[in-house]
N, C-alpha and C positions, 0 to 999 in steps of 0.2 A: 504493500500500500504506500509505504514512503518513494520509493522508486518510482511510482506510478504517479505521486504528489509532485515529486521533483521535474519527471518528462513534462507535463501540463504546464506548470510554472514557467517551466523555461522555455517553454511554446508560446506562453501569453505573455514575456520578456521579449522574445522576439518580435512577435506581433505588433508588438509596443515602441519599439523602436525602429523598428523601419518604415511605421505610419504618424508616429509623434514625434520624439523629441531624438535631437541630436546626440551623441556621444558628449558626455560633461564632468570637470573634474569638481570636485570640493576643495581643491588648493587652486582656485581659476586664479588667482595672484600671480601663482606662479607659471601659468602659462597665458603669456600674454599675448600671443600669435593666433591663441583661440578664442581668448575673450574681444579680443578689440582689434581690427586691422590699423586701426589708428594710434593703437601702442608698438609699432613696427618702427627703430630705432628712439627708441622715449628711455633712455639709460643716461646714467652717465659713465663714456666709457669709451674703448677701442672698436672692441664688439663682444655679442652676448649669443652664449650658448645655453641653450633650456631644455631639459628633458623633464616627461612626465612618466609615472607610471603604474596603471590604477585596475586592482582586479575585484570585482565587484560581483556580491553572495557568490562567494567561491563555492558555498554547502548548496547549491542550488546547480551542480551540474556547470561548472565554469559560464554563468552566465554573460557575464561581460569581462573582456581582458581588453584596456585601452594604453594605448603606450602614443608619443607625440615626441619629436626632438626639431628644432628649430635654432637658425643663425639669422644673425640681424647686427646691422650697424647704421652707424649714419656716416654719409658722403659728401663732396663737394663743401668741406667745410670752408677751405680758402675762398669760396666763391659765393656764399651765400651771406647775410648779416650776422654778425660774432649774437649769441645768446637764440638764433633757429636752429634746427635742426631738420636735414635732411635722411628720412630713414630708409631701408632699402631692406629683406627677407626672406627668409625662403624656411616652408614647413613640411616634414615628415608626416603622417597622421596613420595609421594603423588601428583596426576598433576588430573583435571576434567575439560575435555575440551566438548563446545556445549553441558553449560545447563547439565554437566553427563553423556552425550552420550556415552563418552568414556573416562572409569577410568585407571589413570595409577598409578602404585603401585611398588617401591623400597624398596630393600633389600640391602645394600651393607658394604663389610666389604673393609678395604684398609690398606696397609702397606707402610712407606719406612722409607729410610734410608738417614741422611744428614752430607756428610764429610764435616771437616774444611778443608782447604785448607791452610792457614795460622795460625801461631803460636797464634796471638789473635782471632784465628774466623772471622774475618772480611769478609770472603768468604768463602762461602761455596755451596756446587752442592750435590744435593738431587736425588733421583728415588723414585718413588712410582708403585704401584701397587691395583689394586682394579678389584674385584668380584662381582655381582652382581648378585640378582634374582628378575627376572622382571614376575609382574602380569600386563594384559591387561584385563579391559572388554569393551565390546560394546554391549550399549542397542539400538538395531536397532531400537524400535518404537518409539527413538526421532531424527530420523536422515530423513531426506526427500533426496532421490537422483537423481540426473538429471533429469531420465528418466521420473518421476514425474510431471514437469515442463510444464505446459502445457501456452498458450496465457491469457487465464482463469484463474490460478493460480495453485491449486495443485493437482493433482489426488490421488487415493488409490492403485494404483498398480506401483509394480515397479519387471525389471527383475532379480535385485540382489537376490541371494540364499546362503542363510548361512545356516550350517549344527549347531547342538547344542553347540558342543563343543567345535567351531570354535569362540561362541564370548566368552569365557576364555582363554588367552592365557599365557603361561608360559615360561620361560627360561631364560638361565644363557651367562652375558654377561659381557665380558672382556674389561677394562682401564688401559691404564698407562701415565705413564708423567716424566718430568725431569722439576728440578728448579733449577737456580743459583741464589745467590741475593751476593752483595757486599754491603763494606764500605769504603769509605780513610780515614775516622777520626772518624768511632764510630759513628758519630751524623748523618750524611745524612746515606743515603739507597737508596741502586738501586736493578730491578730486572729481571730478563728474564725468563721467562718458556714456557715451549711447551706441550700438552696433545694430546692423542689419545683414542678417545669412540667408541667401539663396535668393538674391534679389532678382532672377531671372526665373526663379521655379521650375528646374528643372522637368522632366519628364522621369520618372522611377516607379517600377514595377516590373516582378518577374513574370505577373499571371497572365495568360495566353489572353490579347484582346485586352488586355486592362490598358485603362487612360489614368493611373495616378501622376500627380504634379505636388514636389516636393513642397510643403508649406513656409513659408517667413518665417526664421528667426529673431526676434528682437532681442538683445540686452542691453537692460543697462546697469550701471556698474557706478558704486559712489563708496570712499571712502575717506583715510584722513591720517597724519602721525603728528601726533599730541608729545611736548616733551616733559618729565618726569624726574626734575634736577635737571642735573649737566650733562650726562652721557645716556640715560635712558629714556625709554619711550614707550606710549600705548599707539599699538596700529587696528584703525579699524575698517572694517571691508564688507559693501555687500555686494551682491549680485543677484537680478530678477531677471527671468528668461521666459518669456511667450512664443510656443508653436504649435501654431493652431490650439486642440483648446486644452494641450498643457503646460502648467507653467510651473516654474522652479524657484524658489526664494532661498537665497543663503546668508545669512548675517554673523556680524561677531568681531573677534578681533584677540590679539593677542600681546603679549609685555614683551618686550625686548629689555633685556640685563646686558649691561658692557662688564665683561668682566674683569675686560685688563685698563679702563681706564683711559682709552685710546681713542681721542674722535678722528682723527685722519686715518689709522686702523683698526678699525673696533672687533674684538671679538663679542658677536653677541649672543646668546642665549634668548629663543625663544621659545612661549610657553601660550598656550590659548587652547582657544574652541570656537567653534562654527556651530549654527541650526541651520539644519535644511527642514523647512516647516512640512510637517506632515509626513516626518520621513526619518529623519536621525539627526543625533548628536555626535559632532564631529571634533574629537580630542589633537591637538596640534602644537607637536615641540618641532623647532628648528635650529638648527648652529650656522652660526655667519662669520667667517674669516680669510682673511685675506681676500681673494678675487671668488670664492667659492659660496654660495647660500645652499642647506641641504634643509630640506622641510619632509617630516611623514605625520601622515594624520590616518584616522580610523573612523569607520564611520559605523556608530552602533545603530541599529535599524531600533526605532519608537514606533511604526505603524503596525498594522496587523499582517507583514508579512514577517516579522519577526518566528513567529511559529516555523516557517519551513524554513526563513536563514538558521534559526540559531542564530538570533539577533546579530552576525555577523556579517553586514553589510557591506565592507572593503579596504583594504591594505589600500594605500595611496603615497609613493614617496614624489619628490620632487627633486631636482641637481640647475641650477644655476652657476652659471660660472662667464664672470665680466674681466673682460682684458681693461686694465687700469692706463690711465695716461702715464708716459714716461715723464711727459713736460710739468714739474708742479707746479708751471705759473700757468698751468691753462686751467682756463675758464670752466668755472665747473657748472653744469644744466640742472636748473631745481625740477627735479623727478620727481614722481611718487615713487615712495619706497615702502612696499609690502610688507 
């Protein structure tokens, strides 16, 4: 009967995701390439390497395994006004939902652009842009579907009909975004941004004769770094994401500790939590040092699928790593810092 709990689950997980919502991390901070095209060189720095990696109700039949890696800098700085930012990208994306059933595969390249607004930088409003070429597959002989479903458990016949070519699927799909982030004195940070995924609605469906068109994503994205004395800080972060008619809320924020005393190198310690409303509590330690930020968080299942996880919703780590200027008279860009 559990085995039989688990097939179903991880049927109606699939189902689920490749008619509503996109592939999503609970550390989105830490991947910036997927939360915002408009965060596509917003560093301060040489360039920035970002990996995610996030396996979700592992006790449910490897439901979702999602991994993302991403490079990003800014260019043309000799030629553009001292305190802009020109950013330039490129992202990995990899998603395996129900056990492999269905592979999802990213290509995406992203640009923008980030004016100062004021003489120090202290504000500044971004656009970004991003392209994208999307692989699907689907191995029908691990998916069981409805019709299947007998009092008995599961038959061998079902009337879905896929044609061959129907489970590869390919196509190009259009994002963009806008970001503002502020400062009043250099030391705090605030920020607002807005995104938009699949601005062209792709065409996606494996089923023979089927017309689906991939829905709008919206997010948007506000948070903030409060200082705490001399060296520490509170950082806070949300994220709300609408498609079609599911939506996802994440809030929270965590303390940053320096423990060596150092604001031009700081080791820091951090320590927090995230809610995903109607869904889990998300426990979150990070270490930050030198050019390196490493983040893992967990995410305990609160809703009523706790029963078939085992409350164990998902491993999630995070790897940042920012090449530092060699010049220490350059100018440094007020960023948000997660």
């Amino acid at each position: 009967m559990k085995k039989l709990l688990t097939t179903v689950i991880a049927c109606v997980a699939l189902t689920l995701v490749s008619r509503a919502q996109d592939p999503n991390f609970s550390q989105f901070f830490a991947s910036p390439l997927t939360m915002n095209p408009a965060l596509t060189g917003k560093f301060d720095g040489v360039f920035r390497v970002a990996g995610n990696y996030r396996n979700q109700w592992p006790s449910i039949n490897n439901a979702y395994i999602t991994g993302t890696a991403s490079v990003d800098m800014g260019i043309l700085k000799n030629r553009i006004p001292e305190g802009d930012q020109f950013g330039i990208g490129i992202m990995g994306f990899t998603d395996r939902a129900g056990n492999g059933a269905l592979t999802s595969n990213y290509g995406a390249l992203s640009v923008a652009y980030h004016k100062s607004l004021d003489e120090n930088s202290f504000h500044q409003l971004g656009a970004g842009f991003q392209g994208t070429y999307m692989n699907k597959r689907l191995n029908s002989s691990k998916i069981v579907f409805q019709d299947q479903l007998t009092p008995f458990g599961f038959t061998g016949v079902s009337s879905e009909t896929f044609a061959g070519q129907q489970l590869n699927l390919n196509y190009f799909d259009l994002n963009a975004g806008v970001f503002y982030n502020g400062s009043t004195n250099g030391y705090n940070n605030f920020y607002l941004g807005a995104s938009m995924y699949h601005i062209n609605r792709p065409k996606e469906t494996f089923q023979q004769g089927g017309n689906f068109t991939l829905a709008t994503r919206t997010t948007i994205q506000a948070g903030g770094k409060i200082p705490i004395g001399s060296y520490n800080f509170i950082h806070l972060a949300a994220n709300h994401s609408m498609q079609a008619k599911a939506h996802n809320t994440i809030v929270g924020g965590s303390f940053s500790l320096n423990v060596n005393n150092d604001e031009e190198n700081p080791t820091n310690v951090y320590l927090g939590s995230w809610y995903r409303f109607g869904d889990a509590v998300i426990p979150y330690m990070g270490l930050e040092f030198g050019e390196w930020h490493f983040g893992a968080s967990y995410d305990v299942n609160t809703s009523q699928l706790k029963t078939a996880s085992n409350a164990r919703g998902g491993i999630e780590i995070s790897l940042i790593y920012i090449k530092k200027y060699v010049d220490p008279n350059m100018r440094k860009l007020n960023c948000p810092k997660f």
